[in-house]
C-alpha positions as CSV (number, residue, x, y, z in Angstrom):
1,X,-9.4,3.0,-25.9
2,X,-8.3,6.4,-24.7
3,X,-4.8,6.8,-24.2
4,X,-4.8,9.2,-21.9
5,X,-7.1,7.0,-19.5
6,X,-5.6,3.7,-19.9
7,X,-1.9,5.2,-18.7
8,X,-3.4,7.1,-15.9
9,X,-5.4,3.7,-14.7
10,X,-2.3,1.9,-15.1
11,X,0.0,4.3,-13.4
12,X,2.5,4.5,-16.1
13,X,3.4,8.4,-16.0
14,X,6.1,9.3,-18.7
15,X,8.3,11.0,-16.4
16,X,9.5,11.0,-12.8
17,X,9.4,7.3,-12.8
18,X,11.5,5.3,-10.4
19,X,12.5,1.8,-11.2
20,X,12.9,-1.1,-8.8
21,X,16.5,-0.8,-8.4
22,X,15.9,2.9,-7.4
23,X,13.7,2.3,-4.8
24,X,12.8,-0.8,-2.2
25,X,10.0,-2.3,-3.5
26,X,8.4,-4.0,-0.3
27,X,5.2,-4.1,2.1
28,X,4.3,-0.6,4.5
29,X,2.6,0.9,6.4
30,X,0.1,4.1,5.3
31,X,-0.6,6.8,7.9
32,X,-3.6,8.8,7.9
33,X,-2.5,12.3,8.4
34,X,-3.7,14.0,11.0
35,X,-5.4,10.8,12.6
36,X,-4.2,7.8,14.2
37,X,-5.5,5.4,11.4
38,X,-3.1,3.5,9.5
39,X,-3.2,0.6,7.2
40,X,-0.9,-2.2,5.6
41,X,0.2,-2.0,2.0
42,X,1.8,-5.5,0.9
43,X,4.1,-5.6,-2.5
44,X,3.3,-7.3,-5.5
45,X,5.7,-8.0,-7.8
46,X,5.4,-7.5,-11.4
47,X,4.9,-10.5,-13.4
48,X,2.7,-12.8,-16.2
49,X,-0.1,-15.5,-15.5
50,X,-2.4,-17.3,-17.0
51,X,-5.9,-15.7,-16.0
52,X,-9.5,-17.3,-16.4
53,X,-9.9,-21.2,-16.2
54,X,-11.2,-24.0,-17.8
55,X,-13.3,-25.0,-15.1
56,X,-15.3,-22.6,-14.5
57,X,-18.1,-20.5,-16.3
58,X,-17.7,-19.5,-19.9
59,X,-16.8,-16.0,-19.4
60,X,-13.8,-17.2,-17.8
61,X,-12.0,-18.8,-20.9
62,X,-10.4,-19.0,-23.7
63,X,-7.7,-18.3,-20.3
64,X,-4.8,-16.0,-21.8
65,X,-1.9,-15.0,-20.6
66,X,-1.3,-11.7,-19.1
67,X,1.9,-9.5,-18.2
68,X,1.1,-6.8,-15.4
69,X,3.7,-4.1,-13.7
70,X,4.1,-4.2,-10.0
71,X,1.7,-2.9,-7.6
72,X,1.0,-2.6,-3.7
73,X,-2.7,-3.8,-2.7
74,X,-4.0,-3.5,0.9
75,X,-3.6,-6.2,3.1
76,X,-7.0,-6.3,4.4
77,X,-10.7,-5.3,2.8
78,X,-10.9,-1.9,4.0
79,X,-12.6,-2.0,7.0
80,X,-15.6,1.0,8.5
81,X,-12.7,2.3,11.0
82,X,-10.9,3.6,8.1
83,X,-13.7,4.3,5.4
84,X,-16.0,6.3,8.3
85,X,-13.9,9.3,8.7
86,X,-14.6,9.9,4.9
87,X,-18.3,8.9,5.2
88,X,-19.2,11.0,8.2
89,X,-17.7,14.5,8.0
90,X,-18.5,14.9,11.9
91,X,-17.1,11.8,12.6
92,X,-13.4,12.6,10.7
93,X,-13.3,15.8,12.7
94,X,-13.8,14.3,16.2
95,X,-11.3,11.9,15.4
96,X,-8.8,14.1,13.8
97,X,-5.7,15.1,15.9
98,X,-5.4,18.2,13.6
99,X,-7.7,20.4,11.6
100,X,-8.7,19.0,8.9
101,X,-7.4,20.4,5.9
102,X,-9.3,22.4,3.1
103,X,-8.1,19.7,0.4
104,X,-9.7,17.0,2.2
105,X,-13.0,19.1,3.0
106,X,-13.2,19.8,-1.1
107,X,-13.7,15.8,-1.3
108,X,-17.3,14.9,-2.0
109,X,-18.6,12.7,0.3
110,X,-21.3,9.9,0.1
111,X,-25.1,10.9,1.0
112,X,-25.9,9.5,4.3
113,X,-27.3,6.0,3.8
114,X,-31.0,5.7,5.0
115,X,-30.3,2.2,6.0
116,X,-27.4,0.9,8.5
117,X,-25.0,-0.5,6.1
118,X,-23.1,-2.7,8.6
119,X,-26.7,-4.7,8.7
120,X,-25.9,-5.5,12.0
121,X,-22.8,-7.5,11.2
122,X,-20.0,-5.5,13.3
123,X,-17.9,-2.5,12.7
124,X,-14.7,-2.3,14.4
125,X,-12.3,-4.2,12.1
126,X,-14.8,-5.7,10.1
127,X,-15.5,-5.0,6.3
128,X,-17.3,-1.8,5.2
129,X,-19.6,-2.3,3.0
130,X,-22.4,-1.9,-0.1
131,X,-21.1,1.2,-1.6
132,X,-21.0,1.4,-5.4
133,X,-17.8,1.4,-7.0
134,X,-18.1,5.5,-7.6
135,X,-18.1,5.5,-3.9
136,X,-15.3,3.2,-3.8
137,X,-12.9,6.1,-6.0
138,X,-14.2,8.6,-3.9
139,X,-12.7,6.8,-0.8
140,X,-9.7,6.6,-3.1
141,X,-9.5,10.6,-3.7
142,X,-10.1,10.8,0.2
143,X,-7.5,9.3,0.7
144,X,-5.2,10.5,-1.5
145,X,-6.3,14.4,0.1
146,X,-5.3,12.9,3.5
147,X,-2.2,11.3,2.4
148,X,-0.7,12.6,-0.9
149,X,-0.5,9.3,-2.3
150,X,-2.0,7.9,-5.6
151,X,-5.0,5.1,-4.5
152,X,-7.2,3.1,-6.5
153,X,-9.6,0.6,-7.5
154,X,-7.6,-3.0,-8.9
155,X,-8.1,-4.0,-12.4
156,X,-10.0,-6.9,-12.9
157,X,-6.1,-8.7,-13.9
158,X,-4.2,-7.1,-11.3
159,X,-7.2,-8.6,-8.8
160,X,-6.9,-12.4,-10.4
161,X,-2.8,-11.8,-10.1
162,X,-2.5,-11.1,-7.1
163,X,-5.6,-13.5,-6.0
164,X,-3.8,-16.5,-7.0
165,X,-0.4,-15.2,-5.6
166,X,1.8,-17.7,-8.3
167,X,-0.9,-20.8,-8.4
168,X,-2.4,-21.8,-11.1
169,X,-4.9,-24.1,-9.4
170,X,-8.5,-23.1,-8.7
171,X,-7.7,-21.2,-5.5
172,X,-4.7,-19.7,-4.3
173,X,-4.4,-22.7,-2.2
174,X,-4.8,-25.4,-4.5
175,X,-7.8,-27.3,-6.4
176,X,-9.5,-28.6,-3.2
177,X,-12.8,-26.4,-2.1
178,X,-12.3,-28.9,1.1
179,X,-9.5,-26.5,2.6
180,X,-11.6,-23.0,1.9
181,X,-12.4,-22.9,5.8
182,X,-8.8,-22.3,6.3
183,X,-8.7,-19.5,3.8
184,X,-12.2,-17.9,4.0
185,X,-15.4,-16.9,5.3
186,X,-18.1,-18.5,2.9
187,X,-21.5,-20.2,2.7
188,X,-20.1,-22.8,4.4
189,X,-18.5,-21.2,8.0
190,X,-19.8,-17.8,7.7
191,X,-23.1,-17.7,9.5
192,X,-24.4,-15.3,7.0
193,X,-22.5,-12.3,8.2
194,X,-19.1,-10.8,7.7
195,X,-16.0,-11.2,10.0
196,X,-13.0,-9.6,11.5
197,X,-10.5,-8.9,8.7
198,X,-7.0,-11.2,8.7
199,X,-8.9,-14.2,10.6
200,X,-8.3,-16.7,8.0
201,X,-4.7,-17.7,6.5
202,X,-3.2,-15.1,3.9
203,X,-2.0,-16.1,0.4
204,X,1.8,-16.3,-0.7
205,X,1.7,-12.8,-1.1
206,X,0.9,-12.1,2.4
207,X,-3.0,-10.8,1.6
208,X,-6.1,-12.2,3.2
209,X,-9.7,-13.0,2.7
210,X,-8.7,-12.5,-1.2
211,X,-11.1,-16.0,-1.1
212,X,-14.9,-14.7,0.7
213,X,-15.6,-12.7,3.6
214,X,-16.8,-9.4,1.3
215,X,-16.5,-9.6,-2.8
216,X,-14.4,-6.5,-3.7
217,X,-15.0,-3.5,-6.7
218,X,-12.1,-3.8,-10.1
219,X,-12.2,-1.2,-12.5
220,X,-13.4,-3.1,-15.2
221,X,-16.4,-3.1,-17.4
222,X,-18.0,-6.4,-17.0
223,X,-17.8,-8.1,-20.3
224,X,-18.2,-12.2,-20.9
225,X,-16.4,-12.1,-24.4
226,X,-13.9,-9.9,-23.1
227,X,-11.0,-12.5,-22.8
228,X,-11.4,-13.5,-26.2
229,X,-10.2,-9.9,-27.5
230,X,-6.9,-10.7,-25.8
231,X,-6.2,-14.0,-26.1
232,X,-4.3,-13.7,-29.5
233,X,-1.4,-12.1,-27.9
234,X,0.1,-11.5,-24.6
235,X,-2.1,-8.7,-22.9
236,X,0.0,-6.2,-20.8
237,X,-1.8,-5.0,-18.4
238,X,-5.1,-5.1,-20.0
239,X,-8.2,-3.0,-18.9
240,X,-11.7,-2.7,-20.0
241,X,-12.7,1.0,-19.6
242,X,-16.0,1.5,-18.2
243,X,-18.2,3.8,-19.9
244,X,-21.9,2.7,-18.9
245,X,-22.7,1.9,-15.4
246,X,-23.8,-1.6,-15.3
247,X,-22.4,-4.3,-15.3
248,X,-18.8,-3.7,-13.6
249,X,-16.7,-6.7,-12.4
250,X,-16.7,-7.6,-8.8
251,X,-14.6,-10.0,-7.6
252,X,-13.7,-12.9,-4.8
253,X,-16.7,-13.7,-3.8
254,X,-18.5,-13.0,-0.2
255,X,-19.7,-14.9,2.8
256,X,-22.9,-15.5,1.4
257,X,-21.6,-17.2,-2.0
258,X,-20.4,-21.1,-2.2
259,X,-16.7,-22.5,-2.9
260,X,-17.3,-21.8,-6.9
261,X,-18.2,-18.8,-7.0
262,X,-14.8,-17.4,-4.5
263,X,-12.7,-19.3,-6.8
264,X,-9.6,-16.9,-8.2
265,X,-10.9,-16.4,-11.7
266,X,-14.5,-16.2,-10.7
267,X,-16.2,-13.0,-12.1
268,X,-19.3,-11.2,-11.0
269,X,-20.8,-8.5,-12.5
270,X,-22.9,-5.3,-10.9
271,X,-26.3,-5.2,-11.7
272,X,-29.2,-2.6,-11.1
273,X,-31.5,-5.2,-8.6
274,X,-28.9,-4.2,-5.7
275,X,-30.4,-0.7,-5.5
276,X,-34.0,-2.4,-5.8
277,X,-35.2,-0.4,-2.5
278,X,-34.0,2.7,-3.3
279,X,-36.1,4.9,-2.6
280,X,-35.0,7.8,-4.6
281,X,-35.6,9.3,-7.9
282,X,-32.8,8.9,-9.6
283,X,-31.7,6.3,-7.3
284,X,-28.4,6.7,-5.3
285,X,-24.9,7.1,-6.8
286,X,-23.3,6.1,-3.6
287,X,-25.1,3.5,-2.5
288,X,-26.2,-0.7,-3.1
289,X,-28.3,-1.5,-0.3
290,X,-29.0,-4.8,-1.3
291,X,-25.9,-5.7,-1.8
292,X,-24.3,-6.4,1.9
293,X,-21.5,-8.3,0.4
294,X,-19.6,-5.9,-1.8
295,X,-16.5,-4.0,-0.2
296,X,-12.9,-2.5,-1.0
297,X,-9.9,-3.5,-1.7
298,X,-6.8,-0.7,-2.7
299,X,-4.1,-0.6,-5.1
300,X,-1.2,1.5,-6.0
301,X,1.1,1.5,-8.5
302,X,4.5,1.5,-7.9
303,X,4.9,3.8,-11.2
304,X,2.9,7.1,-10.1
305,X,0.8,9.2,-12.6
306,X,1.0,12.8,-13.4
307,X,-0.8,15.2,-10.9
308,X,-3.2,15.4,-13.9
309,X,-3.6,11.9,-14.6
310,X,-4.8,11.6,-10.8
311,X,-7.3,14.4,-11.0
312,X,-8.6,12.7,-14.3
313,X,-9.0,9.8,-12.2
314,X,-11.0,10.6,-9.1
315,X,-12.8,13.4,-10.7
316,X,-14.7,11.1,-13.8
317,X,-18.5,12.4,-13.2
318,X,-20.8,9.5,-11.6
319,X,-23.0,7.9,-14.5
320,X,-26.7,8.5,-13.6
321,X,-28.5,5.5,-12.4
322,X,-32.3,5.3,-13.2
């Protein structure tokens, strides 16, 4: 693996580090500069856990144990009334309360879907949705030129952690599928459609719909045997680099999908039949639009990269679909 990517992924910058006694590691809130759009950031604590499971399907075993640093990961799936001002340049201005900045003009934006991507299931507060997991960084670098601080995708481990919240049972709320209602929007309640984030009951480490509602974007190549390359030892916060565009991992299962498949150590992977009626030639970077149920959810280290470990980040080229 490259060096150089895996620290900057991680966050682990070799200088201007702060440590935990240096700083109070606990939940905020981010402001949007020059807006009045905000979101909640909750602390996890660093920490080891036993990822993948028994029980499920055989890309989840042999289950290893894994050490990760701390992080902060958004409360909530990212909802359109934060992600819009970055799809809709028109849009970010009118609801600016100051110019908006050259930095965050530079910022690439998505192409304009052809297709509604809420697909009629509601906007304000609710889940935004379908974009591919390029799309998802460049919401991350968006960010970052509105607020100066260092977002990203979750690794696939730092998702499962902080999924399970200290269990070690199929759910963060135990073994029983029985209680998911309380937890999640699934096959079961959902009515086929996305809900209001934060409706359900959070984990122990104060996040919600972890469990349903939208399946979120990792970082990770999607790779079945990949568990068995670290099982041998204890992983610290392990990776797989992606370097071809399908399959990547996506995680916690959606509204559409049954208890199994929202269980903590569940894995999905990305796969070219969500762009299916894409009309273009090459098809979309930006864009799944058969894929309703895929979302974001943010991270961010509590060790910050260099400035150039950032740009290295957001500004990886898109691999070209076919």
């Amino acid at each position: 693996m490259n060096n150089k990517i895996h620290f900057l992924i991680l966050g682990l910058a070799f200088f201007g580090i702060e440590t935990l006694a240096q700083q109070k590691f606990i939940g905020y809130q981010q402001q949007i500069e020059g807006t009045k759009l905000s979101f909640e950031m909750q602390a996890v604590p660093a920490g080891d856990f036993l990822m993948g499971s028994k029980n499920g399907n055989p890309d989840e075993i042999p289950i290893h144990k894994v050490k990760l640093d701390p992080f902060w990961m958004s409360k909530f799936e990212v909802i359109w009334d934060i992600y819009e001002p970055f799809l809709y340049k028109d849009y970010e201005v009118n609801n600016s309360t100051a110019k908006v900045s050259t930095q965050v003009d530079a910022v690439t934006r998505p192409t304009k879907p052809y297709l509604d991507m809420t697909f009629g299931m509601g906007k304000q507060n609710y889940p935004a949705l379908a974009m591919t997991q390029y799309n998802a960084i460049q919401f991350c670098k968006w960010l970052y030129a509105r607020t100066g601080v260092f977002y990203r995708l979750p690794t696939e481990a730092e998702w499962e952690y902080a999924c399970r919240a200290g269990s070690k049972e199929e759910y963060a709320f135990g073994n029983d599928p029985s209680k998911l209602g309380d937890y999640a929007w699934y096959n079961g309640n959902s009515e086929k459609k996305t809900h209001q984030v934060g409706q359900k009951k959070p984990n122990a480490f104060g996040l919600y719909d972890m469990h349903g509602n939208v399946a979120e974007w990792t970082y990770d190549q999607y790779k079945p045997d990949f568990y068995a390359s670290l099982s041998k030892t204890d992983a610290k916060n392990p990776i797989a680099v992606a370097d071809k565009l399908y399959p990547l991992v996506v995680r916690g299962g959606s509204y559409e999908d049954g208890a199994k498949d929202l269980r903590s150590a569940a894995r999905r992977a990305s796969e070219p039949a969500w762009k299916q009626i894409d009309p273009q030639i090459p098809k979309s970077n930006w864009w799944f639009p058969e894929a309703p149920f895929i979302g974001i959810r943010l991270v961010r280290p509590l060790n910050t990269p260099s400035k150039e470990q950032i740009d290295a980040y957001y500004n990886k080229p898109p691999i070209a679909d076919y």
